[in-house]
C-alpha positions in Angstrom: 19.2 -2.9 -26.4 21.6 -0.4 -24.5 19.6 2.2 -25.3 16.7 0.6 -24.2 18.0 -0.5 -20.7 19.3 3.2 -20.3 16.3 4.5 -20.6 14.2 2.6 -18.7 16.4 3.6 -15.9 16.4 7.2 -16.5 12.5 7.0 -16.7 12.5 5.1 -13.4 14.7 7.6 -12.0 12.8 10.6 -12.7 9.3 9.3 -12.1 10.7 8.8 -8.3 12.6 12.7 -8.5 9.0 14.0 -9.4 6.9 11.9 -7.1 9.3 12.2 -3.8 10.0 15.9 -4.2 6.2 16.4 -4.3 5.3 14.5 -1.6 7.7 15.0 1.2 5.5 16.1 3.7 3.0 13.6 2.9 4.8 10.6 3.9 6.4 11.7 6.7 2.2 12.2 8.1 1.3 8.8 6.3 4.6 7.5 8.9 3.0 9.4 11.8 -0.4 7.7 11.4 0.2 4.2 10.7 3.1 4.1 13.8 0.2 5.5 16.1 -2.0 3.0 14.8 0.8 0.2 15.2 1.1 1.9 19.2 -2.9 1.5 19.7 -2.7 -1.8 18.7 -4.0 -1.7 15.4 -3.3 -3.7 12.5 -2.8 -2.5 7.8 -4.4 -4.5 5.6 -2.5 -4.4 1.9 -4.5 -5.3 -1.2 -3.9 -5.1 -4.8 -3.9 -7.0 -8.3 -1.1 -8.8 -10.1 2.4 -6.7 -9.4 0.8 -5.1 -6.7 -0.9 -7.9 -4.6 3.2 -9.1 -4.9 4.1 -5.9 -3.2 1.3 -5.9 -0.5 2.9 -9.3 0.7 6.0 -7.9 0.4 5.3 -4.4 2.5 3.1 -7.0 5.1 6.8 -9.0 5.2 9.1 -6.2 6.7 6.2 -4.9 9.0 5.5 -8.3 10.3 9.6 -9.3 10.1 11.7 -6.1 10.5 12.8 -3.7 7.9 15.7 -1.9 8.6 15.3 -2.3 13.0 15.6 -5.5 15.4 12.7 -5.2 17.0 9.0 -6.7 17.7 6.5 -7.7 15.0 3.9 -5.5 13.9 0.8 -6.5 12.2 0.3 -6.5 8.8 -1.5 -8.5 6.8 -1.7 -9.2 2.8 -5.6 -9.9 1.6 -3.7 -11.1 -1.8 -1.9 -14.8 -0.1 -4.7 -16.8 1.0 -5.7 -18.7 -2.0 -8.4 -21.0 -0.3 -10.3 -17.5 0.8 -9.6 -15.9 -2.6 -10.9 -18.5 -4.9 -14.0 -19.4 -2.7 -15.1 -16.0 -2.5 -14.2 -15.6 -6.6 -16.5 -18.7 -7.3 -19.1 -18.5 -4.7 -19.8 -14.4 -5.1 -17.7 -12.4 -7.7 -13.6 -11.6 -8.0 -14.6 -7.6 -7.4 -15.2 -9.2 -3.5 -12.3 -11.1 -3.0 -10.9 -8.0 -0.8 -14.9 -6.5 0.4 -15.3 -9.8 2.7 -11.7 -9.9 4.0 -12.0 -6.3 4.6 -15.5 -7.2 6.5 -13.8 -10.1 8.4 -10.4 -8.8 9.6 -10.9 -5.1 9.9 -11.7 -2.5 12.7 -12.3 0.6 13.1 -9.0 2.3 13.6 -7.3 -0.7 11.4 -5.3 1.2 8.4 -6.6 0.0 4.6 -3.8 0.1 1.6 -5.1 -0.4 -1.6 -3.2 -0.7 -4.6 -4.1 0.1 -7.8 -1.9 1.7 -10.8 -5.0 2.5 -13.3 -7.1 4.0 -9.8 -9.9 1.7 -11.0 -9.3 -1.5 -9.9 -13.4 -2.8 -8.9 -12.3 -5.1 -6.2 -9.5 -2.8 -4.4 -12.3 0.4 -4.8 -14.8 -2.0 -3.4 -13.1 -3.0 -0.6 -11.7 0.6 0.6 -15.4 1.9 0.1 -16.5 -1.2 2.8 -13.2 -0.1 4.7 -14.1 3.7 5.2 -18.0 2.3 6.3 -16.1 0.7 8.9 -13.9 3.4 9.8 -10.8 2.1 8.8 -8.3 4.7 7.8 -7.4 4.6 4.0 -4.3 4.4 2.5 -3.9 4.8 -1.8 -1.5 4.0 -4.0 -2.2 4.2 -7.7 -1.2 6.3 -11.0 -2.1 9.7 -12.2 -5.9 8.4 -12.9 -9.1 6.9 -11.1 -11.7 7.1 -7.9 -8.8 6.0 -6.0 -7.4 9.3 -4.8 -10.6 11.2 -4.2 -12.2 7.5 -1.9 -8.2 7.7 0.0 -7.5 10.1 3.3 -3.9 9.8 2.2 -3.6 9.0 -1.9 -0.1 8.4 -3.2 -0.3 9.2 -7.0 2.3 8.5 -9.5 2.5 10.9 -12.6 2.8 8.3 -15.3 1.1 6.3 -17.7 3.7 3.3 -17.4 2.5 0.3 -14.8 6.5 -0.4 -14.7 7.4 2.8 -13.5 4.1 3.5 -10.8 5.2 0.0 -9.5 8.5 1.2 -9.5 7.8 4.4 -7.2 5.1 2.4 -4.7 7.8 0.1 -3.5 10.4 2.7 -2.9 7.5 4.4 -1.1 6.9 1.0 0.9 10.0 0.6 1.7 10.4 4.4 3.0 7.3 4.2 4.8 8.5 0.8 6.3 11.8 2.5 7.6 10.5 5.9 9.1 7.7 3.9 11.2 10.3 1.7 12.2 12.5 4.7 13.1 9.2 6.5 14.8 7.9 3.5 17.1 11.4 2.0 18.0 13.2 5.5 18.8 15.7 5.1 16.4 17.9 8.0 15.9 17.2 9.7 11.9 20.3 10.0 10.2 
């Protein structure tokens, strides 16, 4: 059991060495472009399946609450809470829409999509940032080393691994430091 505990740790740990020191200069720009969409007044919508529709609420939380910084609300919003529009739009048209009509109903164009998806492939999540880019939305992607993900995403955050644990692992720390440099860039808050 020790053994196994230890390495799960050490597997968690270098999954995030890899993915940060490859994609530095990446999420400072991802930073940049969702605080200048929070200053024109626009809004991210989060989606994703299972463990990741837990993290999109979570990431909408500390934009909507604070992260790090006292300061104003900004909008987020998690397509993965309402259960009322979920499970009407599962039984009226098909689960691979449950994100397509909230994306239809709550975004703009200038509005910031993150989708979530550790195999790349989720139907409903590539769905719904296909309807998002129509609309002109700018997209967000996290996922794993596979899938149309990436290549539908202006900015795609890909985790080398074939382990869900450890791709969930590396999008939250990503969350959270994507969270605290906005914070940081919108709220003048010194970088230490």
């Amino acid at each position: 059991m020790k053994n196994l505990i230890q390495q799960s740790v050490e597997d968690s740990i270098t999954a995030k060495k890899i993915f940060f020191a490859n994609h530095i200069e990446k999420i400072e720009s991802c930073a940049a472009i969702m605080a200048l969409a929070f200053k024109k007044g626009r809004k991210i919508l989060l989606f994703g399946n299972g463990g990741s529709a837990a993290d999109c609420q979570h990431i909408a939380a500390e934009f909507v609450n604070r992260f790090q910084i006292e300061r104003k609300p900004l909008p987020a919003i998690a397509l993965t809470t309402d259960t009322s529009i979920i499970t009407s739009i599962g039984n009226d048209y098909a689960f691979e829409d449950i994100f397509f009509k909230q994306i239809q109903a709550l975004g703009n164009k200038g509005d910031i999509a993150l989708g979530i998806s550790t195999s790349g492939n989720s139907p409903n999540v590539i769905k719904a940032i296909e309807e998002a880019k129509g609309i002109g939305l700018s997209i967000i992607g996290f996922s794993g080393n596979k899938g149309k993900l990436k290549a539908l995403s202006d900015i795609s955050f890909c985790v080398d691994s074939d382990t869900t644990a450890r791709i969930q692992e590396v999008h939250i720390l990503l969350a959270h430091i994507l969270c605290d440099l906005t914070e940081r860039i919108l709220f003048n808050e010194r970088f230490i």
